[in-house]
C-alpha positions as CSV (number, residue, x, y, z in Angstrom):
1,X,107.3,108.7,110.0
2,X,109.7,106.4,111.1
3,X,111.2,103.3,109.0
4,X,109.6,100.1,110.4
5,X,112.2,97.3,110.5
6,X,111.1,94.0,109.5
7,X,112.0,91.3,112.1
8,X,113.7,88.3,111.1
9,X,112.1,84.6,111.8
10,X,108.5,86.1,112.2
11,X,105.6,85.8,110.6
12,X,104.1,89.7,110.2
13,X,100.1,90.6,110.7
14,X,98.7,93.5,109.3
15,X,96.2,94.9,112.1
16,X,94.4,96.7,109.0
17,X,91.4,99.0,108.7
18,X,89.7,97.8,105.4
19,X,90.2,99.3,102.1
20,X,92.9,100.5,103.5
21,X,95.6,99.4,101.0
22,X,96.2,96.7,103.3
23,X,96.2,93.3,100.3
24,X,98.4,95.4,98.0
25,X,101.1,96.0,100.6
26,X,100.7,92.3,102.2
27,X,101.3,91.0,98.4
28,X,104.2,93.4,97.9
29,X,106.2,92.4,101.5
30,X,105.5,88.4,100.4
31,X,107.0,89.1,97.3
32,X,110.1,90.4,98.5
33,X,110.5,88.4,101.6
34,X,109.4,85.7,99.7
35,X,106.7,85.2,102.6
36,X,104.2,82.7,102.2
37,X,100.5,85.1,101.7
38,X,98.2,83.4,104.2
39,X,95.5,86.5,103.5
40,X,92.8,86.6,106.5
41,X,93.9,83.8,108.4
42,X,91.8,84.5,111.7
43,X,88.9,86.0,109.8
44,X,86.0,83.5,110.7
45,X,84.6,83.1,107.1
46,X,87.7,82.1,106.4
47,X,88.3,78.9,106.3
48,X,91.1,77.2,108.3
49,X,94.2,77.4,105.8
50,X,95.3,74.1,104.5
51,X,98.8,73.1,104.5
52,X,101.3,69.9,104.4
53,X,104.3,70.0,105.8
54,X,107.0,66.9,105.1
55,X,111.3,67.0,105.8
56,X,110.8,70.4,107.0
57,X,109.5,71.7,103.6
58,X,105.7,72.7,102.4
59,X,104.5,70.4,100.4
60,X,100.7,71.8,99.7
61,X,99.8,75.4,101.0
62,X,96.4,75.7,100.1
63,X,95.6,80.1,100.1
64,X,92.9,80.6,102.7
65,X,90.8,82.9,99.9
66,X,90.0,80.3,97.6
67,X,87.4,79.1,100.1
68,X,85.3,81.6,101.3
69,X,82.2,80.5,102.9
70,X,79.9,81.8,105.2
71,X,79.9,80.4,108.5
72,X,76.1,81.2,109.8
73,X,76.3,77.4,110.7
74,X,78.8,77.5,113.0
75,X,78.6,78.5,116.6
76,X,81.1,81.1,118.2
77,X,82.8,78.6,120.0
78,X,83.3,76.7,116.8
79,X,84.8,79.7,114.8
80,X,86.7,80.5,117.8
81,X,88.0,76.9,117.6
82,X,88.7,77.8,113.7
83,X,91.0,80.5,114.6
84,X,93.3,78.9,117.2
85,X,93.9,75.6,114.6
86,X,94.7,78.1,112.3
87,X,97.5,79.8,114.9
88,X,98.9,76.4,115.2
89,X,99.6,76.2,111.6
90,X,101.5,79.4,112.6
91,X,103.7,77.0,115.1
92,X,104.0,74.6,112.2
93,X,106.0,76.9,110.4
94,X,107.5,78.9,112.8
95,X,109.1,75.5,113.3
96,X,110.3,74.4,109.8
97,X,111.7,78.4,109.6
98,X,109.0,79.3,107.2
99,X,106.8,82.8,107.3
100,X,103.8,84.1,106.5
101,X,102.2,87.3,106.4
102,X,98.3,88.0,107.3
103,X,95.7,90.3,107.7
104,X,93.8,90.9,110.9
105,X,90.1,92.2,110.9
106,X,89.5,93.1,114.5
107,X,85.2,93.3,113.3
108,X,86.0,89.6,111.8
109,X,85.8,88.3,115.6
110,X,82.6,88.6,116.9
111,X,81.8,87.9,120.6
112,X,85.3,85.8,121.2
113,X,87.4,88.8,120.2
114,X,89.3,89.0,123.3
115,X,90.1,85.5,123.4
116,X,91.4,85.1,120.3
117,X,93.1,88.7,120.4
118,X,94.8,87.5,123.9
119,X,96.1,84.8,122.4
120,X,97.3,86.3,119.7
121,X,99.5,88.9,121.5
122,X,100.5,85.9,123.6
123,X,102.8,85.1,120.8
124,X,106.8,86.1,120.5
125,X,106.7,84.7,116.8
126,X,104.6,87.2,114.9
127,X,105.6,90.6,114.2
128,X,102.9,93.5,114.0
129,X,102.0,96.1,112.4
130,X,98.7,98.5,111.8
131,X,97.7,99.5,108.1
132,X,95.1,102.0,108.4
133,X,93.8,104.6,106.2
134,X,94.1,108.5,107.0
135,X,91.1,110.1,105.6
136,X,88.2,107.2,107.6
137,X,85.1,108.6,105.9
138,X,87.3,107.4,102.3
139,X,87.5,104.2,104.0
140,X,83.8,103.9,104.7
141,X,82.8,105.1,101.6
142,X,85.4,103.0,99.5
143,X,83.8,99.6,101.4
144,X,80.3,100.4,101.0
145,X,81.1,100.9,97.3
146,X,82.8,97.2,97.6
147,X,80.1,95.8,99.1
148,X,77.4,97.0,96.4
149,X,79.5,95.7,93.8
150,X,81.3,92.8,95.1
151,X,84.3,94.2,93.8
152,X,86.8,94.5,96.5
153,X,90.4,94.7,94.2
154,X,91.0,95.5,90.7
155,X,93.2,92.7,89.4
156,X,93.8,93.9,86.4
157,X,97.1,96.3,86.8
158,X,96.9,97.4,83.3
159,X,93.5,98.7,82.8
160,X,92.1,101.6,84.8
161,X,88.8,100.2,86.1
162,X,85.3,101.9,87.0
163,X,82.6,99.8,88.5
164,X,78.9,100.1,88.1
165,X,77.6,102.1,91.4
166,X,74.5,103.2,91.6
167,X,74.2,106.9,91.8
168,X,72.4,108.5,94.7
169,X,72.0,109.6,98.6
170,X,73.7,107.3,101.1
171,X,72.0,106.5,104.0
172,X,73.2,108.9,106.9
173,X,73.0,105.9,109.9
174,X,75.3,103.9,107.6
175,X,78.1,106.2,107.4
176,X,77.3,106.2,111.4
177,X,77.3,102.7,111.8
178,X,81.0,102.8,110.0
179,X,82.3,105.4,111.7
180,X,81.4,103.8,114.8
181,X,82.5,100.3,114.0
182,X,85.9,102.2,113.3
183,X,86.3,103.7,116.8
184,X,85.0,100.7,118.4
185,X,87.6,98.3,116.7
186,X,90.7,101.7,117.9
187,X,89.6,100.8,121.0
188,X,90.8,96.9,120.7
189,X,93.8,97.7,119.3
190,X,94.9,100.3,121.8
191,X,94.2,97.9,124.6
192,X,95.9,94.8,122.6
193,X,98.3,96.1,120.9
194,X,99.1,100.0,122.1
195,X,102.8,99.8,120.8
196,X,102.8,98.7,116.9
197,X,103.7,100.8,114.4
198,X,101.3,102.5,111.6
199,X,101.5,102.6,108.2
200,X,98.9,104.9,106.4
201,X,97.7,104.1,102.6
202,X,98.4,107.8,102.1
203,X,102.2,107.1,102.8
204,X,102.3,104.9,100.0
205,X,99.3,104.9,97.7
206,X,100.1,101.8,95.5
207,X,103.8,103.1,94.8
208,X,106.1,100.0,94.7
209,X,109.0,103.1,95.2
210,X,107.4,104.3,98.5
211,X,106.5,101.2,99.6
212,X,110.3,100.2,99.4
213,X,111.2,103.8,101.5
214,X,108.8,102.5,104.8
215,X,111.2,99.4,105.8
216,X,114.7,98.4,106.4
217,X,115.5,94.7,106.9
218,X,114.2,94.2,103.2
219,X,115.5,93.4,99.7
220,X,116.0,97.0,97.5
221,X,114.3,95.8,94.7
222,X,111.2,96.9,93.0
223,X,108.3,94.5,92.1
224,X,105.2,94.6,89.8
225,X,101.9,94.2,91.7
226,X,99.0,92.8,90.7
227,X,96.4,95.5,92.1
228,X,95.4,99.0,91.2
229,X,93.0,101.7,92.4
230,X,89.6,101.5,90.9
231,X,89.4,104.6,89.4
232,X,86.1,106.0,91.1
233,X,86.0,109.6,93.1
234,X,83.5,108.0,96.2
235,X,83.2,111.7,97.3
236,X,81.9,113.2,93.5
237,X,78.5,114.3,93.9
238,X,77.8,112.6,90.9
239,X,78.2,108.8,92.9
240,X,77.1,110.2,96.4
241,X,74.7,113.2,96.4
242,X,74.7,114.2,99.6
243,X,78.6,114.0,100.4
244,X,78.4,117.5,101.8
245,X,76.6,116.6,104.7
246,X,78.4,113.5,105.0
247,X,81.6,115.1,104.9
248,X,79.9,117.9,108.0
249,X,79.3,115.0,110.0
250,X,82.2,112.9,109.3
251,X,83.8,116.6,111.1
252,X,81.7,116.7,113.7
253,X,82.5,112.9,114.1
254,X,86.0,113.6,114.4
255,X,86.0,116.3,116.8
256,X,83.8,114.2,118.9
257,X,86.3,111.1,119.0
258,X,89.4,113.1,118.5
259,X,91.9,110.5,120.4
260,X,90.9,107.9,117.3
261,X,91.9,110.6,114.8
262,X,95.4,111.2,115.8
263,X,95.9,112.4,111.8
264,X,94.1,114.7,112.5
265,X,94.9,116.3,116.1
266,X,98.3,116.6,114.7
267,X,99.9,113.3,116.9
268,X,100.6,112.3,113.2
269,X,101.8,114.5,110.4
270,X,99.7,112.7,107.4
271,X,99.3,114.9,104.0
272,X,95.8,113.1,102.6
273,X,95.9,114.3,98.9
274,X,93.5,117.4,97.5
275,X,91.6,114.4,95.4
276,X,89.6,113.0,98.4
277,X,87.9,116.0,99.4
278,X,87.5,118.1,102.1
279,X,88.8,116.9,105.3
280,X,87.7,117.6,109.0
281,X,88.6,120.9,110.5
282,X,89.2,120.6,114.7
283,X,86.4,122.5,115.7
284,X,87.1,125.0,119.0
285,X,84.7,124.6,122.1
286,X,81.4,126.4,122.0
């Protein structure tokens, strides 16, 4: 894999695939750009960032996750709305000379997608850059696990955390729904952004050395982050009982939608480690 080199005077968006590594590495690159974090800033239950700007300095920067909310009481046109007032704080501070770096959920948009995806490639200010995860069916499992739990980062980077899952068979048109969610939203970013460069979890795996290794244009210096991995195996029998026919049809998955799965047709030379389980063969023709 290529170094990416990080662009000066641009704010940078993480096109990301979910659990994916994606907040660890945006906290590390804001650390040593000394980038403003401005999290999800297009996600729609996000909401709009709040920030003061006075003599060409931030005065108040208000971090879009400390008010969460859902939005069931908005319309689309409203969250839409949401999202481009939120791109003109981008303006704002592309102005004063001051950057940010964000995450963007392509599933966060709903039925405006393209609009707000248009206008987001429209921009010369904004630097991009995928963060996806190599082994998908980790992925899937690793954010149902979230969502059971409402646990979606470990905080604590001293203690090696497990969280209370319940132990059992997952439910075989959920791992579908996923996977499909996951080629749908390849399909978006192929058309919108075809070009920007990828960065898999399994590069870097919470390594503040490796991390370092993936850019030029950046500080060489090593930082302390404020995440770890919980320490749960999603594909032990023990949490999911029927991984093995999981894992057969997250195969049979792959081969079926093999252009989404470039680790895996060879387009990108990935090594996913032995500890999350078998990984899809390519399958010949019948």
């Amino acid at each position: 894999m290529n170094k990416i080199t990080i662009e000066p005077n641009k704010h940078i968006a993480f096109i990301f695939q979910p659990r994916s590594g994606s907040t660890v590495l945006r906290d590390y690159l804001c650390q040593v750009l000394q980038y403003r974090n401005a999290s999800e800033l297009l996600n729609h239950y996000v909401t709009t960032v709040d920030v003061e700007i006075k003599n060409n300095e931030i005065v108040t920067w208000k971090h879009p996750d400390s008010k969460i909310r859902p939005s069931e009481d908005l319309t689309n046109d409203d969250l839409t709305l949401r999202s481009y007032n939120n791109l003109n704080t981008l303006s704002q501070l592309t102005e004063i000379k001051k950057y940010c770096i964000f995450m963007v959920l392509v599933r966060s948009f709903y039925e405006n997608g393209p609009a707000i995806l248009t206008k987001l490639k429209e921009r010369n200010d904004i630097q991009f850059i995928r963060q996806e995860r190599a082994d998908v069916l980790y992925s899937v499992l690793s954010t149902i696990m979230s969502l059971e739990t409402n646990e979606f980062h470990n905080s604590n980077s001293s203690i090696i955390k497990k969280r209370e899952l319940k132990r059992g068979k997952l439910n075989i048109d959920w791992i579908m729904h996923y996977l499909n969610m996951y080629v749908e939203e390849r399909k978006l970013i192929k058309k919108y952004f075809p070009d920007i460069p990828v960065i898999y979890y399994e590069q870097f795996q919470m390594s503040p050395t490796k991390m370092m290794d993936m850019f030029n244009g950046i500080p060489k210096k090593l930082v302390s982050l404020n995440n770890t991995k919980f320490a749960e195996n999603y594909k032990d029998k023990e949490i999911v009982t029927n991984i093995d026919e999981i894992e057969d049809l997250y195969e049979q998955f792959v081969n079926d939608h093999i252009e989404y799965f470039p680790q895996y047709s060879g387009e990108h030379q990935i090594t996913i480690p032995a500890h999350q389980g078998r990984q899809p063969r390519i399958l010949l023709p019948n």
